[in-house]
VOMARDO-412540 format. One record per residue (C-alpha): x, y, z. Coordinates in steps of 0.001 Angstrom, whole numbers, plus 524288, in hexadecimal, padded with zeros to 5 digits. Each point is the difference from the previous one (the first is absolute). Example, Ala and Ser with C-alpha at 12.3 -4.5 7.8 and 13.67 -1.06 7.14 Angstrom:
residues 2
8300C7EE6C81E78 8055A80D707FD6C 
//
This chain:
residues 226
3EEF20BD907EACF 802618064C80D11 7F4A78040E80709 7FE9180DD38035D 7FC367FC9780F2F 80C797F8AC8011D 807A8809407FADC 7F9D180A4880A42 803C17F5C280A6D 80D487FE2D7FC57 801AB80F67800C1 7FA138025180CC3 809047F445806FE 80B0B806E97F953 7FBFE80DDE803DD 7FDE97F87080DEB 80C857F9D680239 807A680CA17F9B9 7F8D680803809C9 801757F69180D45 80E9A7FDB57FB25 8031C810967FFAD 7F8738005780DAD 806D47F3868066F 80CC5807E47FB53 7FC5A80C63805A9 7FE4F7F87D80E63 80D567FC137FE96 804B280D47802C3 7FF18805D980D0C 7FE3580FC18004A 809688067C806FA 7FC9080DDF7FDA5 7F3E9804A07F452 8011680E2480233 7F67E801978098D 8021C7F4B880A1A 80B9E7F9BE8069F 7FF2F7F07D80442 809D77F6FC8046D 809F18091280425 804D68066E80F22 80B5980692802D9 80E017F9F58031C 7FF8F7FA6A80CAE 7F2B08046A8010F 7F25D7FB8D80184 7F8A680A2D7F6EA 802BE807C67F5D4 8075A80BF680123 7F78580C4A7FBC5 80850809AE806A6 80B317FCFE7F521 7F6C17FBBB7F618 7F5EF804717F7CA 7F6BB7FE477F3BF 8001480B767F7B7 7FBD97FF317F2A3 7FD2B7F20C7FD8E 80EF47FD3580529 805647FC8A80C6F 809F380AFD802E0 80A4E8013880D62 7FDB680AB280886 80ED4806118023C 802278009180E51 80E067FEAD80699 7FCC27F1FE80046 7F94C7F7A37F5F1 7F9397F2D3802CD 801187F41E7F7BF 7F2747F8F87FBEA 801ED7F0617FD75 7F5127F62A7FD2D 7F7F37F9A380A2F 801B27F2687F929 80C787FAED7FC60 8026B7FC8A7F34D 80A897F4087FA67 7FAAA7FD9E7F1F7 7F9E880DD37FAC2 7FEE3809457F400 7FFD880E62805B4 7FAEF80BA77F7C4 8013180E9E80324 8021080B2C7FAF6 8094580D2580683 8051380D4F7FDDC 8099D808AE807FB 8021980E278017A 80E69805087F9E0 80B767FA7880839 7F44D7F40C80590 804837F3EA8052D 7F7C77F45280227 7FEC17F03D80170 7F65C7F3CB7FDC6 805207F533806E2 7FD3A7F209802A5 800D17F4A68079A 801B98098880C84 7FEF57FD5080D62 7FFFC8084D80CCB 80B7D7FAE080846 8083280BA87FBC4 7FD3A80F37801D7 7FE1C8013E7F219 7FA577F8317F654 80CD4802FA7F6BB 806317F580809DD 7F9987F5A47FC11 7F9A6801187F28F 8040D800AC7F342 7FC0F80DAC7F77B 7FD24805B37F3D7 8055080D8E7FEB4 7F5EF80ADA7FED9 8082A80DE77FBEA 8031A80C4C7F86C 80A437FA537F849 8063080D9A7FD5C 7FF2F8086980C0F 801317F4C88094A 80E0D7FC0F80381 7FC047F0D57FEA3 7FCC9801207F264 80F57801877FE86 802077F1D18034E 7F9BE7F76A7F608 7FCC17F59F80C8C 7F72380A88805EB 7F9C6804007F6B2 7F1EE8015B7FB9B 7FC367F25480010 80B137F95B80414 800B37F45980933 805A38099380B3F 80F7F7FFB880104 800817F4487F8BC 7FBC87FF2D7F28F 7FE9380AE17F5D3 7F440800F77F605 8020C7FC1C7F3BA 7FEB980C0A7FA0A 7F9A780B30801E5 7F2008021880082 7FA3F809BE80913 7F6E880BC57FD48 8034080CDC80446 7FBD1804F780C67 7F30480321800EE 7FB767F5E87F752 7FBD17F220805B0 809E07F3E37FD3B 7F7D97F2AC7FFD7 806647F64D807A8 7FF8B7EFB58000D 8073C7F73A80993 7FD8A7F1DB7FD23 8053F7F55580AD4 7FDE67F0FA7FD07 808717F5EB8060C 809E3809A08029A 80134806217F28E 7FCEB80D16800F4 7FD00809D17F59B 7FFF180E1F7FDC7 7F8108081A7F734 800A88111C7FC9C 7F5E88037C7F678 7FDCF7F3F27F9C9 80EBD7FD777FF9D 806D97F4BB8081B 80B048069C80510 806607F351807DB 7FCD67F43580644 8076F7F7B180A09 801377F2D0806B9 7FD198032280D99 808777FAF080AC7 809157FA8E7F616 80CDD7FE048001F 802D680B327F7AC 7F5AC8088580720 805E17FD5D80D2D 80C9E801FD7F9AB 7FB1780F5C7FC39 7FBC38011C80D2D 80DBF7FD5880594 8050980A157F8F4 7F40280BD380257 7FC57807B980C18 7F7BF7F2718052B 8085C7F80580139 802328033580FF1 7EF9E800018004C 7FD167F200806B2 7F0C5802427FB1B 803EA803AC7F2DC 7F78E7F7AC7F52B 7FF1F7F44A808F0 7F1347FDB37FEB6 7FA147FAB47F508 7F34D8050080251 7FD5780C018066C 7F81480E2F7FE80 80164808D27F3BB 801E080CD28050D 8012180F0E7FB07 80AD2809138061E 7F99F80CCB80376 80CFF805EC80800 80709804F87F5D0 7F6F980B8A7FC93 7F4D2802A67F6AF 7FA877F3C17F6CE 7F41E7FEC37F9C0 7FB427F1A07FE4E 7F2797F8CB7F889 7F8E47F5EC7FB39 807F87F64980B31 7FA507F2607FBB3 8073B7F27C80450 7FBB37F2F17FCD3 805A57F1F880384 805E97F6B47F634 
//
């Protein structure tokens, strides 16, 4: 017969080590943006973050429409990462998240890779399948599609390990991709990139959220290393 302090034992350890296992997980992920607070990220090509384009509003980190937008990117540079966010855009909105970006060009679409953020209906990108919402930009196409309307927040995923990247709408994994590849570096010789010497050369770099293309709303921005 099984004694009724061992039993208690065996429960706590296991209430112990479910507990310190959820909270080791939660350190893995570094918080971007919680609603209330912004950490880790500046401005492109800047040193701090840019509140006169940005702003919280409502739990959500929203652009600031001014005849120029800035670009936010990550203070630490990421090679190995899972990225979660979530975004919305007005009607006719046009957005990115890119990756692997660096600063040698005057925009951080010269050098990193992005996942399209866009009104697939009002926005003359949504016509093309390879700029559409959620598609590897000018390159490859979602597998089908997936996005909310506007007004209504799409959950994204990007997943990069050793050069496999993955994307995710709404729960859905819309493509994924060898990068710098033979066939991906064949796709590039045929898009708008393939004169951009910067262009998805790095394979580790900043993520980064375009906030030049008008008015975005963006939350819950949480990143963690794999």
């Amino acid at each position: 017969m099984i004694k009724t302090s061992t039993v208690r034992a065996t429960v706590t350890l296991l209430i112990l080590f479910i507990f310190v296992g959820c909270k080791t997980q939660s350190k893995n992920w570094t918080i971007l943006f919680d609603g209330e607070n912004v950490k880790g990220l500046r401005g492109y090509k800047m040193e701090n973050f840019p509140w006169d384009n940005w702003k919280i509003e409502n739990s959500t980190l929203k652009t600031l429409v001014h005849e120029k937008g800035v670009d936010i990117i990550s203070k630490e540079k990421y090679k190995d990462f899972e990225l979660e966010l979530e975004w919305k855009v007005q009607s006719g909105g046009n957005s990115g998240i890119f990756y692997f970006a660096n600063e040698k060009g005057s925009h951080i679409w010269q050098s990193a890779p992005e996942m399209q953020v866009l009104d697939n209906i009002v926005h003359v990108d949504g016509k093309r399948t390879t700029t559409s919402a959620g598609a590897l930009y000018d390159l490859i196409a979602p597998s089908e599609v997936v996005v909310k309307p506007v007004g209504e927040f799409n959950q994204v995923r990007i997943v990069a390990k050793n050069n496999h990247i993955e994307h995710w709408l709404n729960e859905i994994k819309i493509l994924e991709y060898d990068y710098q590849s033979d066939n991906f570096k064949r796709l590039i010789a045929k898009s708008k990139f393939r004169d951009m010497p910067f262009f998805a050369k790095k394979t580790e770099g900043a993520i980064g959220l375009q906030g030049d293309h008008g008015e975005v709303w963006y939350k819950n921005i949480r990143i963690r290393k794999l």
